[in-house]
C-alpha positions in Angstrom: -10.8 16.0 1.9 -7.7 16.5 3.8 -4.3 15.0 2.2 -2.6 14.9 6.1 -0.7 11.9 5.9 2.6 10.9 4.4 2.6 7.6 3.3 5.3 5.8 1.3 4.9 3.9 -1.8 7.3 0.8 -2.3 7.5 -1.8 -5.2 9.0 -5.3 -5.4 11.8 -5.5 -7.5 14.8 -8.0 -8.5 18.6 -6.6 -8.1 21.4 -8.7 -8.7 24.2 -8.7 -5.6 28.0 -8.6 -5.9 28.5 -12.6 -6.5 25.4 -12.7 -9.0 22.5 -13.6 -6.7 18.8 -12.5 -6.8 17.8 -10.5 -4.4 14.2 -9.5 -4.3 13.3 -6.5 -1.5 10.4 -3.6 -1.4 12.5 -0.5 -3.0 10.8 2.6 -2.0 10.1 5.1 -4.6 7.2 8.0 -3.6 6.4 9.4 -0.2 3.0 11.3 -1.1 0.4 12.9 1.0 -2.8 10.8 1.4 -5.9 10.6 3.4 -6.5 7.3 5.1 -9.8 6.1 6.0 -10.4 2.5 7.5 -13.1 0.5 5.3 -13.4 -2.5 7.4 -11.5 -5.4 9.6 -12.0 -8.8 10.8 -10.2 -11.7 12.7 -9.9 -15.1 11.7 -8.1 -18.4 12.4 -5.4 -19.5 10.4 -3.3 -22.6 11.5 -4.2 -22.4 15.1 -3.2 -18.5 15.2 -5.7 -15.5 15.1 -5.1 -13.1 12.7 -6.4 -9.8 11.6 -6.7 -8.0 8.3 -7.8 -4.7 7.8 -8.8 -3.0 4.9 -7.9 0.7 4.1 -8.2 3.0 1.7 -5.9 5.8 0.9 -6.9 8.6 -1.2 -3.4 10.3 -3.3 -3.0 12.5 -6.1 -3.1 10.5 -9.5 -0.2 9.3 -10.8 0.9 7.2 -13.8 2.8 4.5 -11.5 0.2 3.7 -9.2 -1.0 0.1 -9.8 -1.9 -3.2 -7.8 1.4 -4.7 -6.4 2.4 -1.8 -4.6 2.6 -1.5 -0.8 1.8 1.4 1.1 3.8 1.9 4.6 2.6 4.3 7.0 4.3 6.8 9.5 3.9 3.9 12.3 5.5 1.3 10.1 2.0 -0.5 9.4 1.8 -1.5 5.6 -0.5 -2.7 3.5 -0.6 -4.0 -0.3 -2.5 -2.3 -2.9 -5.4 -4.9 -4.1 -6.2 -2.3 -7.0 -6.2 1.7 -7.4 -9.9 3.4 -8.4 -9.6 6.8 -10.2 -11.9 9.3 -7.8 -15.0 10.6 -10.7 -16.1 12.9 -8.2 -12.5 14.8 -7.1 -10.6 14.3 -10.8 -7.1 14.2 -10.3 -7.2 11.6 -7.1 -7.0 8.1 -7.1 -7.9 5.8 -4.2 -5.7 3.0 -3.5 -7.6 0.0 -2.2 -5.5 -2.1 0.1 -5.6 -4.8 2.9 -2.9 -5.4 5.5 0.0 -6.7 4.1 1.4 -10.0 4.2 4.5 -10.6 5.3 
């Protein structure tokens, strides 16, 4: 396994602007190595448009903040949002981040 990819790790949060509004917006917070490996993809029609959605997997070190909700961004601005992270058995201290193209 080869970690030769930096990805970053963005959550949605909630900040409040000057005059008191709610903004929400995806606030980076980790930009760790990973190994990505495509799982699958498929094309579909959704209100007379054809889509695609691919699903990925990136492999990271474990860390106590990785959880479904997150979106990962890669180097060519592709993201995708984390369905659910899987601790790795086999390699202990990796998780796998299962995720699909994101929606936007």
């Amino acid at each position: 396994m080869s970690l030769n990819e930096r990805v970053r790790l963005s959550r949605y949060e909630e900040s409040k602007g000057l005059t008191g509004q709610v903004k929400k917006a995806w606030v980076q917070f980790a930009t760790p190595w990973a190994e990505a490996v495509a799982v699958s993809g498929r094309q579909y029609l959704q209100a007379d448009a054809e889509r695609s959605e691919v699903t990925m997997q990136f492999i990271v070190r474990s860390a106590p903040h990785l959880r479904a909700g997150l979106r990962v961004t890669r180097n060519d601005g592709q993201a995708y949002d984390v369905v659910v992270p899987l601790p790795d058995r086999p390699r202990r201290g990796y998780t796998t981040l299962m995720t699909t193209t994101a929606k936007t």
